[in-house]
LOTI-194323 format. One record per atom (N, C-alpha, C): x, y, z; residue in three letters. Coordinates in steps of 0.001 Angstrom, whole numbers, padded with zeros to 6 digits, always signed. Example, Ala and Ser with C-alpha at 12.3 -4.5 7.8 and 13.67 -1.06 7.14 Angstrom:
BEGIN
+013190-005690+007800ALA+012300-004500+007800ALA+013200-003300+007800ALA+012850-002250+007080SER+013670-001060+007140SER+012900+000030+007870SER
//
This chain:
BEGIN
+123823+071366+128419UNK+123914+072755+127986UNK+122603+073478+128272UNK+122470+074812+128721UNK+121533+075099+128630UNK+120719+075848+127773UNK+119592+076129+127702UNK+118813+076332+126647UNK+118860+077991+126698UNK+119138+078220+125736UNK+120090+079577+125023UNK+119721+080207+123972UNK+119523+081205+123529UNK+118365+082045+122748UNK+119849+083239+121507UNK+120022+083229+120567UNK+120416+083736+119439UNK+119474+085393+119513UNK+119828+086551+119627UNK+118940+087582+119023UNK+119458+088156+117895UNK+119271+088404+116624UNK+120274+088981+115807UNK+119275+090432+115289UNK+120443+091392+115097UNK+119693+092870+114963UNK+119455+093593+113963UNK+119071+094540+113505UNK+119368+094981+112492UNK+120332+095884+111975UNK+120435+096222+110704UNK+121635+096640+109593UNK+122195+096277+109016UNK+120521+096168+107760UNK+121176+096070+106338UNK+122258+094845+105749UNK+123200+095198+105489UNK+124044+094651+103953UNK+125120+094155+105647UNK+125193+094817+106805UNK+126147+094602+108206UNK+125606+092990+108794UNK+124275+092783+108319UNK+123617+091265+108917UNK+124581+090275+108363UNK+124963+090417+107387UNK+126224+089417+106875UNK+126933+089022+107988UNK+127369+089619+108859UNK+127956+089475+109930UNK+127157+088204+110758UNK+126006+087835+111032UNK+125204+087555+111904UNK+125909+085976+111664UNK+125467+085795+110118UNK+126524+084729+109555UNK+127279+083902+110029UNK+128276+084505+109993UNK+129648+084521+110527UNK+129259+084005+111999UNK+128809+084727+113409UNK+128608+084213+114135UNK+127867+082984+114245UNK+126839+082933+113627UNK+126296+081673+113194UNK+127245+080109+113062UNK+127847+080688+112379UNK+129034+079624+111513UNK+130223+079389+112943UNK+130611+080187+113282UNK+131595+079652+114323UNK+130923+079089+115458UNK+130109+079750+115641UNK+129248+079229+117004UNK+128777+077472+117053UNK+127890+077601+115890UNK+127916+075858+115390UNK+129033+075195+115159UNK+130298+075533+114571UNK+131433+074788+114319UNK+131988+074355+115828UNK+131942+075505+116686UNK+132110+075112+118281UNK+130947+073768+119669UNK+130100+073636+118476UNK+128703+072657+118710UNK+128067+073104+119469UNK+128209+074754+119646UNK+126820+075510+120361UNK+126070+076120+119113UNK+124786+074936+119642UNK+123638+075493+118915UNK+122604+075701+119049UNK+121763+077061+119220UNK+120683+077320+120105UNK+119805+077080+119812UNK+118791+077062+120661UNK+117389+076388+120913UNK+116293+077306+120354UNK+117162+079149+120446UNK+115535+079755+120205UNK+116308+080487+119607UNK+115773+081500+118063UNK+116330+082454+117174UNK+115534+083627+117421UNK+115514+084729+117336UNK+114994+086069+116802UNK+115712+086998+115965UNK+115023+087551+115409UNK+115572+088370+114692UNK+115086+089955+114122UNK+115208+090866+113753UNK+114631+092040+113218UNK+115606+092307+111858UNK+114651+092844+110932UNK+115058+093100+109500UNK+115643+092425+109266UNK+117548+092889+108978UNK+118276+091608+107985UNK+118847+090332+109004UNK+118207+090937+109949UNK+118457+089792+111373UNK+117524+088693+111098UNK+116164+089073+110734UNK+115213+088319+110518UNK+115736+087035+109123UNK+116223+087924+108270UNK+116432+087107+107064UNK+117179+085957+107384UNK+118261+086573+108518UNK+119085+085165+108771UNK+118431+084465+109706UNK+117925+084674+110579UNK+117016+083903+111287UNK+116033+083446+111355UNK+115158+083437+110084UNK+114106+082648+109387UNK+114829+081729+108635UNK+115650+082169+107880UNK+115860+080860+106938UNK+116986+079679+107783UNK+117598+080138+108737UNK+118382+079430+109884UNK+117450+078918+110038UNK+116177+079104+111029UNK+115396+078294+111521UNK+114338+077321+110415UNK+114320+077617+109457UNK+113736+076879+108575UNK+114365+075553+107969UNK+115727+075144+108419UNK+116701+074739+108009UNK+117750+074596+107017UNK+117927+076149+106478UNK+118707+075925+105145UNK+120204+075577+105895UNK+120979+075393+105303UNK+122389+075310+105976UNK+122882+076799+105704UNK+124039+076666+106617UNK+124797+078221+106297UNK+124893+078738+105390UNK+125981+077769+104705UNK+126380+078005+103169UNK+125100+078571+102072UNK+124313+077926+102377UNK+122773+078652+101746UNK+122545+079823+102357UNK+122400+080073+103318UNK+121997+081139+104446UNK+123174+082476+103427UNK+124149+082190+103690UNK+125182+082993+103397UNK+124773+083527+101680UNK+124537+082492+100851UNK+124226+082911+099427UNK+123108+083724+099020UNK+121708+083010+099886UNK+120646+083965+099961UNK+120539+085332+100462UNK+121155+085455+101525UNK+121214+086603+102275UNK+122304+087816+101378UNK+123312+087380+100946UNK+123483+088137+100045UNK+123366+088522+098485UNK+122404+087432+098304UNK+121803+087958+096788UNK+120103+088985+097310UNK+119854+088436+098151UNK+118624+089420+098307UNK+119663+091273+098924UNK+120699+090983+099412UNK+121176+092448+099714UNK+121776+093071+099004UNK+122318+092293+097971UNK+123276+092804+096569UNK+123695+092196+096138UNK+123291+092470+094567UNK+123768+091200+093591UNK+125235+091260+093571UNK+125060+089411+093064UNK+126389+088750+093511UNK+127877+089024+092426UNK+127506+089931+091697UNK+128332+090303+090900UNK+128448+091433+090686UNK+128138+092174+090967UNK+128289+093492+090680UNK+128163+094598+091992UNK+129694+095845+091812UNK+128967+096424+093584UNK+128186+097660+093643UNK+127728+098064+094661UNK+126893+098883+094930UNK+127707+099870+096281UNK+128221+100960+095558UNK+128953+102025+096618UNK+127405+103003+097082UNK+127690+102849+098272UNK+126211+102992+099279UNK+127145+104566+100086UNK+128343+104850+099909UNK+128764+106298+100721UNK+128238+107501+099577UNK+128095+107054+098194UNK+127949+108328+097339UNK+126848+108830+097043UNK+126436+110185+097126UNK+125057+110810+096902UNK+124188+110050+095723UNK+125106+109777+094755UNK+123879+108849+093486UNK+124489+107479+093693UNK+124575+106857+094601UNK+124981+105619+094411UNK+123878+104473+093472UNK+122552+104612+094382UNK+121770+104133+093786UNK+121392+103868+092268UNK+121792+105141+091760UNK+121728+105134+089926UNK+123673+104679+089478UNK+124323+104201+089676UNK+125801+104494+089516UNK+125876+103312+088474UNK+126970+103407+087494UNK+126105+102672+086469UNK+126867+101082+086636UNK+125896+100070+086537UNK+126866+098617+086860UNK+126148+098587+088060UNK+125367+099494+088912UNK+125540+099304+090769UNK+123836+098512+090244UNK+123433+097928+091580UNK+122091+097223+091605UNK+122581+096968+093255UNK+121025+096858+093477UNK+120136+096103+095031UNK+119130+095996+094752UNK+118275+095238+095480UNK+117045+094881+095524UNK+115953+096448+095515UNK+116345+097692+096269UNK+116240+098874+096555UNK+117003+099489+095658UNK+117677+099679+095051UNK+118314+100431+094269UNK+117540+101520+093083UNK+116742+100886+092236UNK+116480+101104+091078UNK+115055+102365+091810UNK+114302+101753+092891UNK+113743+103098+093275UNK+113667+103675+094125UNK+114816+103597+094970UNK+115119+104186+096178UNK+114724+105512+096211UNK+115030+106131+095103UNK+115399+107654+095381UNK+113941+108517+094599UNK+112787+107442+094159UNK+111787+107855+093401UNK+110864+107574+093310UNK+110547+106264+094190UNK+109276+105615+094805UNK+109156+104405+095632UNK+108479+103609+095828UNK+108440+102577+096994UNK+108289+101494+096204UNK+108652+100291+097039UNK+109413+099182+095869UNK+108284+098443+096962UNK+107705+097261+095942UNK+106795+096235+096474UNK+107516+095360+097550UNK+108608+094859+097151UNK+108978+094115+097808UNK+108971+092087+097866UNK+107587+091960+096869UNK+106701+090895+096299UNK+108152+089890+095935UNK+108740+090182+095174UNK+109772+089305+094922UNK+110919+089007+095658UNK+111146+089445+096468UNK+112193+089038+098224UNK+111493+088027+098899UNK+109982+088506+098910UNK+109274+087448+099334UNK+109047+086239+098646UNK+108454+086267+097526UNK+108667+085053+096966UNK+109474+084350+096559UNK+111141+084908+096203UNK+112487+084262+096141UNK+113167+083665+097678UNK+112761+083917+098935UNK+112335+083503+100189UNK+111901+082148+100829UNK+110816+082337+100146UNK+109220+081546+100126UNK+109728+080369+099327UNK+110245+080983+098250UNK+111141+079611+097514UNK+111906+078676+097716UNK+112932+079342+099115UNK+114492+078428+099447UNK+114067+078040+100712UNK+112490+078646+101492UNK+112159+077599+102829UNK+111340+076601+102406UNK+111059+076535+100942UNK+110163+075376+100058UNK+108439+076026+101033UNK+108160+076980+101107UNK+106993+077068+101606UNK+106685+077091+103015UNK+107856+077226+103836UNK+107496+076716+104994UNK+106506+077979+105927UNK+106139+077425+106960UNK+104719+078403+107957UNK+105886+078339+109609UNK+105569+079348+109857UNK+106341+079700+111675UNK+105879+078033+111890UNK+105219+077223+112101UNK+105091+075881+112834UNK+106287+075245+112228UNK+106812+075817+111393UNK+107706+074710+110545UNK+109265+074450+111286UNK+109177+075711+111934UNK+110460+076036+112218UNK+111109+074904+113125UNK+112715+074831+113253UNK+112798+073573+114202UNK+113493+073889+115202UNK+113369+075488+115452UNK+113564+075711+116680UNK+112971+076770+116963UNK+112502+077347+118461UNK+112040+078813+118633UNK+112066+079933+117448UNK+111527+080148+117092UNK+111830+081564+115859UNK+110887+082624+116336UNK+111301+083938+116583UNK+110324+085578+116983UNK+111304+086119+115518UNK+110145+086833+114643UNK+110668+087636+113892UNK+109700+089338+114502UNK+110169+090162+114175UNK+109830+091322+114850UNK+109429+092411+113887UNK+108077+092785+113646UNK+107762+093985+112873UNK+107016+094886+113266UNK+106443+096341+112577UNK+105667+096777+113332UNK+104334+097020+112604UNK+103369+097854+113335UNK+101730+098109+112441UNK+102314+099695+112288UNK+102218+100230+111504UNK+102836+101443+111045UNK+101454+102359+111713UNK+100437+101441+111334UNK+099124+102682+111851UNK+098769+102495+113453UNK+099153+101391+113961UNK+098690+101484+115335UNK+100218+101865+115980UNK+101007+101577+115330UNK+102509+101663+116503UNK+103103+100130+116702UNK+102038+099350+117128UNK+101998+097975+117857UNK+103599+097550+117437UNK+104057+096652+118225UNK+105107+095679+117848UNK+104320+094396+117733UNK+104614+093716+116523UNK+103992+092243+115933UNK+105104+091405+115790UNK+104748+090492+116428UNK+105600+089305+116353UNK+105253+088566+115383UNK+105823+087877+114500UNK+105634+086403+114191UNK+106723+085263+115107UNK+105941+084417+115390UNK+106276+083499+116187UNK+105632+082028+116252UNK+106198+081225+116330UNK+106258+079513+117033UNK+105871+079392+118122UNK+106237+080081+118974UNK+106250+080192+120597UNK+105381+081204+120977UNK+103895+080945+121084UNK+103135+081863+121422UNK+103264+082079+123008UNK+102906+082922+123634UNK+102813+083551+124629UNK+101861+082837+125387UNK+101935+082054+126996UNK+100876+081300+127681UNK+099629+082196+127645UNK+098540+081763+127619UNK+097578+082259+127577UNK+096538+081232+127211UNK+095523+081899+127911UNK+094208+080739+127793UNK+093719+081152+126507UNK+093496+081723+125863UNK+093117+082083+124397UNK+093507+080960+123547UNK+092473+081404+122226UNK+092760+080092+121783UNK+092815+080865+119804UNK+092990+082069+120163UNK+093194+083093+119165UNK+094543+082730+118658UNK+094830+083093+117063UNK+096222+082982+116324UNK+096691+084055+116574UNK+096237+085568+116971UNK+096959+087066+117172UNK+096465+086981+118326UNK+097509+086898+119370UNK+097550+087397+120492UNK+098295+088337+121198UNK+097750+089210+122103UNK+098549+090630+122588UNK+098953+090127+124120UNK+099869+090489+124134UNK+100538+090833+125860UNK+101434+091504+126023UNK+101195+092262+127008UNK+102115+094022+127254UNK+102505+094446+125704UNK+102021+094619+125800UNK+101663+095356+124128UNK+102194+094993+122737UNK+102585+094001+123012UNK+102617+093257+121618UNK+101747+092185+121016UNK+101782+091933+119694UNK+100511+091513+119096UNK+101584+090329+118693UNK+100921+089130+119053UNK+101704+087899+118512UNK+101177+086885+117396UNK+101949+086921+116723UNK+100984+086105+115339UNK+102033+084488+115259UNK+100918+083386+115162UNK+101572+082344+114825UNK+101007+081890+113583UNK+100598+081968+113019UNK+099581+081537+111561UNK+099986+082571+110366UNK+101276+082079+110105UNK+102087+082761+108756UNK+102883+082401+108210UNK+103349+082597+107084UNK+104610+081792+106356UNK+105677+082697+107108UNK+107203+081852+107090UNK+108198+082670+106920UNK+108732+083299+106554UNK+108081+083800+105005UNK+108072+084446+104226UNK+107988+086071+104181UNK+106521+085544+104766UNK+105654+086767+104962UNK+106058+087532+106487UNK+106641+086683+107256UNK+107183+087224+108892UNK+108411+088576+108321UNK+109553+087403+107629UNK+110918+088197+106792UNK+110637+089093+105907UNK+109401+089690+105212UNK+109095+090424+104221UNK+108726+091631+104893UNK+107569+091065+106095UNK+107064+092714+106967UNK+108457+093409+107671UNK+108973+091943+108389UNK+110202+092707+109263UNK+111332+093630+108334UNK+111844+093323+107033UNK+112484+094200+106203UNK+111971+095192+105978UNK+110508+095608+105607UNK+109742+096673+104959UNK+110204+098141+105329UNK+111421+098557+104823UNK+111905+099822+105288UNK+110718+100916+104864UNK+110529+101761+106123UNK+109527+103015+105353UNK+110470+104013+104193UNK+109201+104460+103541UNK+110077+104926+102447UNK+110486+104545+101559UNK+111036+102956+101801UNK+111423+102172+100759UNK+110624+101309+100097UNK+110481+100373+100901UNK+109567+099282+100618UNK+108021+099662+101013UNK+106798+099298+100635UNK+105646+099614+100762UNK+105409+098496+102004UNK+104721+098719+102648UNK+104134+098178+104339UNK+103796+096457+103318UNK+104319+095653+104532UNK+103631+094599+104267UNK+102085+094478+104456UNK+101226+094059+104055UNK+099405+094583+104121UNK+099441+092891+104467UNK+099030+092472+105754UNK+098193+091255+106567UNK+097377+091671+107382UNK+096298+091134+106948UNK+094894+091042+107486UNK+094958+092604+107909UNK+094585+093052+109257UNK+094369+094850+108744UNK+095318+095491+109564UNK+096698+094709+109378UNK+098044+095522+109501UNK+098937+096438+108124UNK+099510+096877+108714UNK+100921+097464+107067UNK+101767+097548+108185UNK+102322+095941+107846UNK+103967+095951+108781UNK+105212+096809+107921UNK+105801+097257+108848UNK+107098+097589+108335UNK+108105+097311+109266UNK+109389+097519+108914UNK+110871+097175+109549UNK+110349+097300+110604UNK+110875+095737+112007UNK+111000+095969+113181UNK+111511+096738+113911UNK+112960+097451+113173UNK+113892+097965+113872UNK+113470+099166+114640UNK+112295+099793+114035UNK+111669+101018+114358UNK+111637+101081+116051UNK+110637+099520+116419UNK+110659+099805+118006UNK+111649+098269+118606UNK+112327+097952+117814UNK+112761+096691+118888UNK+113785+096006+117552UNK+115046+096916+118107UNK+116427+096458+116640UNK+117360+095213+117518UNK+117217+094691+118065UNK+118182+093602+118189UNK+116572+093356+119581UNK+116032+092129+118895UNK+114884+091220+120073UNK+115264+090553+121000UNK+116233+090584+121706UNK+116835+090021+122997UNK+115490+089606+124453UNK+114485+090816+124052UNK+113407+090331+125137UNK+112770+088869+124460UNK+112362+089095+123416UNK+111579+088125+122676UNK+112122+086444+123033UNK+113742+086536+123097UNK+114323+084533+123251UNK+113646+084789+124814UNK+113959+085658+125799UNK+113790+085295+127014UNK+112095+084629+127508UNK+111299+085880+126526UNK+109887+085451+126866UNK+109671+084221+126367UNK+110788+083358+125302UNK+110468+081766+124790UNK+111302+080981+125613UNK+111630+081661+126679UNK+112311+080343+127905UNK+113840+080278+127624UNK+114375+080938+126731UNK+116021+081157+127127UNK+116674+081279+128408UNK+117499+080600+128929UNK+118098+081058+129862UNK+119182+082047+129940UNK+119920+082295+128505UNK+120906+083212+128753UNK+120374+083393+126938UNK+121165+084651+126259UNK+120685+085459+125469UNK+121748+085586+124975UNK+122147+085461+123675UNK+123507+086084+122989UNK+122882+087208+121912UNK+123079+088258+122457UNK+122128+089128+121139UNK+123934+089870+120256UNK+123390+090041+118810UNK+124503+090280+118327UNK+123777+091745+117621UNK+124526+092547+118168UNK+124484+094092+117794UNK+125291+094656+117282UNK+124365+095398+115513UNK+125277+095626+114594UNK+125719+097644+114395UNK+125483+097647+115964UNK+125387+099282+116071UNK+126697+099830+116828UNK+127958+099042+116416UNK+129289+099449+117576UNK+129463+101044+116898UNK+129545+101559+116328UNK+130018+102641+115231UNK+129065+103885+115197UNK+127607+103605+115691UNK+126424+104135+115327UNK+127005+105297+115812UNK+127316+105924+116638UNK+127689+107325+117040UNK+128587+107802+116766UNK+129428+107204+115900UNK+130847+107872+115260UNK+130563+108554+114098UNK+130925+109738+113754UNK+130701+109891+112075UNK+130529+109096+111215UNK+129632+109202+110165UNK+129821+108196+108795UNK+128861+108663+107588UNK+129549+108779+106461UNK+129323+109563+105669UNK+128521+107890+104848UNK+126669+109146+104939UNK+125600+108196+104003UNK+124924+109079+103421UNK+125046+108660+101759UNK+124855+109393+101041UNK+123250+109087+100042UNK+122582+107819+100241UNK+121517+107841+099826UNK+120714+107054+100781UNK+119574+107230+100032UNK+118290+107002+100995UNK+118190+106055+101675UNK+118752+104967+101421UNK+118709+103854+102411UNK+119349+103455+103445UNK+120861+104272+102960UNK+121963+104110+104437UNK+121307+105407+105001UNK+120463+106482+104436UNK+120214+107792+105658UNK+119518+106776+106599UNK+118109+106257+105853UNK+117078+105891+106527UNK+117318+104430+107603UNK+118794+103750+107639UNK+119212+102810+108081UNK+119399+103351+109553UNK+120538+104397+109108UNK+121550+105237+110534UNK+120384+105960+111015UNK+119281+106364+110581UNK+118334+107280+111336UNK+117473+106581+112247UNK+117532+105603+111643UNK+116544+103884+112602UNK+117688+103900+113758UNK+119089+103565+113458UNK+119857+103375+114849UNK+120232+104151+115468UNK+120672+105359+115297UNK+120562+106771+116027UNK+119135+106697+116805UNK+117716+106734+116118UNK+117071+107177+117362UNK+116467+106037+118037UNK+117004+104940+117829UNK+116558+103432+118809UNK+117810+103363+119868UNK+118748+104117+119520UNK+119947+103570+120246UNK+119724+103077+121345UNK+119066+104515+122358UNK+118948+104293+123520UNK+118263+103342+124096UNK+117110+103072+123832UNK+116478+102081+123990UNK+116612+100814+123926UNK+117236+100708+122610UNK+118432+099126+121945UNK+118804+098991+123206UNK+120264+100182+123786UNK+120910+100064+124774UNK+120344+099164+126045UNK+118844+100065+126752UNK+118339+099887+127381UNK+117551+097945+128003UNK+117552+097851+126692UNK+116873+096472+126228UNK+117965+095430+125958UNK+118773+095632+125578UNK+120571+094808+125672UNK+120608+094934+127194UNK+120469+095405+128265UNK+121185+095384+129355UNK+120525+094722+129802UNK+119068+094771+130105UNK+117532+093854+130674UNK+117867+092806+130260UNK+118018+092129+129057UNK+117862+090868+128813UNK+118750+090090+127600UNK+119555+091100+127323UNK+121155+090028+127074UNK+122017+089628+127918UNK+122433+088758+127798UNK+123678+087550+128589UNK+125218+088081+127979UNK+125166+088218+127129UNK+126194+088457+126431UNK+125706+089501+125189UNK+126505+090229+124865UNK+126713+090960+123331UNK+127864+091316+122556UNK+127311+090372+121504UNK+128362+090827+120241UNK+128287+091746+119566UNK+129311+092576+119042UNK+129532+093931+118335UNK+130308+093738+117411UNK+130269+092587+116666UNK+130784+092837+114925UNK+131409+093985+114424UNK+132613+093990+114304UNK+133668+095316+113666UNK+133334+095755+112500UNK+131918+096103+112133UNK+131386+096253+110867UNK+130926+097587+110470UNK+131766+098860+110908UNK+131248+100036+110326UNK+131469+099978+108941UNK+132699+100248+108342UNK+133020+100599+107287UNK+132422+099543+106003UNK+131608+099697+105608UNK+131046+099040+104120UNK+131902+099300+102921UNK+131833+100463+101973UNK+132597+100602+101099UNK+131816+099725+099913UNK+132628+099515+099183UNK+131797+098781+098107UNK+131463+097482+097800UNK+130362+097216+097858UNK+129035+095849+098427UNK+129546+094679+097319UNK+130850+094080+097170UNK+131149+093419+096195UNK+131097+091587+097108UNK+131300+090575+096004UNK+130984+089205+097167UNK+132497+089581+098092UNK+133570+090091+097566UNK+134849+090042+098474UNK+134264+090793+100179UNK+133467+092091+099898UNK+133121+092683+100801UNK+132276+091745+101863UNK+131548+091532+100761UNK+130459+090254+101791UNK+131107+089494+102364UNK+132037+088811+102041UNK+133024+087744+103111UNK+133520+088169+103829UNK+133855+089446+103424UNK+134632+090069+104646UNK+134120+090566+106024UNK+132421+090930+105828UNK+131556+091443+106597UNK+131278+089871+107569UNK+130957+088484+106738UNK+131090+087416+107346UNK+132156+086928+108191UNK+133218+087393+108117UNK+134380+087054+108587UNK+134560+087583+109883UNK+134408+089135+110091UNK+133919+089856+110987UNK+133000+089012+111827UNK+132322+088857+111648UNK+130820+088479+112453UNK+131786+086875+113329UNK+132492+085907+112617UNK+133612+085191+112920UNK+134349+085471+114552UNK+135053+086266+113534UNK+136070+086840+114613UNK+135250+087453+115596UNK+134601+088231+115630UNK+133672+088671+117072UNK+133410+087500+118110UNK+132784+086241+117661UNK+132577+085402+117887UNK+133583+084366+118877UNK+134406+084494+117855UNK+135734+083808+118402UNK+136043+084347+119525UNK+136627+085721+119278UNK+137149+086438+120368UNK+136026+086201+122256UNK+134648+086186+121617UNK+133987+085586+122969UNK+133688+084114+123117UNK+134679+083472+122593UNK+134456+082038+122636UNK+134402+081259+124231UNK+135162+081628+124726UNK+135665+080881+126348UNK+134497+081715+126910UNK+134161+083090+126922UNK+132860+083353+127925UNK+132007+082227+127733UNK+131318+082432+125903UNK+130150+081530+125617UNK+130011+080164+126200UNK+131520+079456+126025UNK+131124+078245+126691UNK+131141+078058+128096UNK+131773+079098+128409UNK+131383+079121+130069UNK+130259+078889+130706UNK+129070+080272+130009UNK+128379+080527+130476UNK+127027+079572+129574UNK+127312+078532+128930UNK+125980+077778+128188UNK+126060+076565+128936UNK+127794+076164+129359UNK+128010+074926+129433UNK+127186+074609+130833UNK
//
């Protein structure tokens, strides 16, 4: 088989989906060599690569996006305050910036501590320096170079291998607005998605030969009614990356998946399976390419 690179993208509470592909893809015994990820792409693709199993993957990922009991309607102007509703973002979405400290350390908890060396396969998580622009990697797979530096730059990205997974999945989530900048050494990372929402370049520069990037933006240009700050500030990230996303899917994906995941509705665990299920069926449906083209 050949050596084959996972990119998963961002959107939110829609990464559930990533899941799902995850899960069929391994049940089919393709399992790749190198992960990336941005924002809730990252979440699944840090703790994938750290080795939790799915079934974990699947529980974590949706208790850090919405608690597991109770839902959170994300179309209504006060959703955020609605009474019974909760997210991790919820409580100050609409009134100040949320640390973020405890995603990370409930994280930090289920990889038992683990550092990017830990990983047991390729891992690029993707964030940015809010004050320089830069795109920052955390990564396993540093970039050839005679340097003998832990942050290294090439064509303009800054590559960091000397970090927890923790701390990679904490900067790459850091929505502006929402969450306060992750602060390492004399960065303030925030959400990757800003310059690079589905990392499809990133498996290739770690020696992928073909690229399955899974893009959670099929819908992005259709109407869709978002009514608080976090689905504005979600759709406003993929609206103005589109093109570029686009641009960067064509360069260096092999394949792309598009998860049937516009419609959210209310963030309950039924929803969550259902968003997993999706991510499934996408999967499925490109099953005979995938093994075509890995085998």
């Amino acid at each position: 088989m050949k050596k084959w690179g996972l990119a998963l993208g961002g959107g939110g509470i829609l990464g559930l989906a990533h899941i799902g592909v995850l899960q069929l893809i391994e049940a089919r015994g393709l399992r790749p060599s190198i992960v990336t990820g941005t924002s809730v792409g990252a979440i699944v693709a840090g703790l994938y690569a750290s080795g939790v199993d799915l079934s974990g993957v699947e529980d974590v990922a949706a208790k850090v996006l919405v608690q597991e009991d109770e839902p959170l309607d994300i179309r209504g102007e006060d959703a955020p305050h609605a009474a019974g509703a909760w997210s991790p973002i919820a409580p100050l979405a609409l009134s100040g910036l949320i640390g973020g400290d405890m995603i990370e350390a409930a994280i930090d908890r289920v990889v038992r501590g683990a550092r990017l060396t830990d990983a047991r396969m390729g891992l690029a998580i993707t964030s940015v320096d809010i004050i320089t622009g830069s795109i920052v990697i955390f990564t396993n797979v540093a970039p050839r170079t005679r340097s003998s530096m832990r942050a290294l730059e090439l064509a303009g990205r800054l590559y960091v291998t000397d970090a927890k997974v923790a701390e990679a999945i904490r900067a790459s989530v850091s929505i502006p607005g929402v969450f306060k900048p992750k602060r390492l050494r004399s960065w303030s990372l925030v959400d990757g998605g800003i310059r690079d929402m589905v990392p499809a370049y990133e498996a290739r520069r770690m020696g992928a030969e073909e690229v399955v990037a899974v893009d959670l933006s099929l819908h992005v240009e259709k109407p869709q009614n978002v009514g608080n700050l976090v689905a504005i500030l979600s759709r406003s990230f993929q609206l103005a990356s589109r093109e570029t996303t686009e641009r960067s899917l064509t360069d260096h994906a092999s394949i792309i998946l598009q998860p049937d995941v516009c419609e959210c509705g209310l963030l309950t665990p039924t929803r969550c399976r259902e968003l997993v299920q999706a991510g499934r069926t996408c999967a499925e449906s490109h099953l005979p390419r995938l093994v075509a083209m890995l085998s």
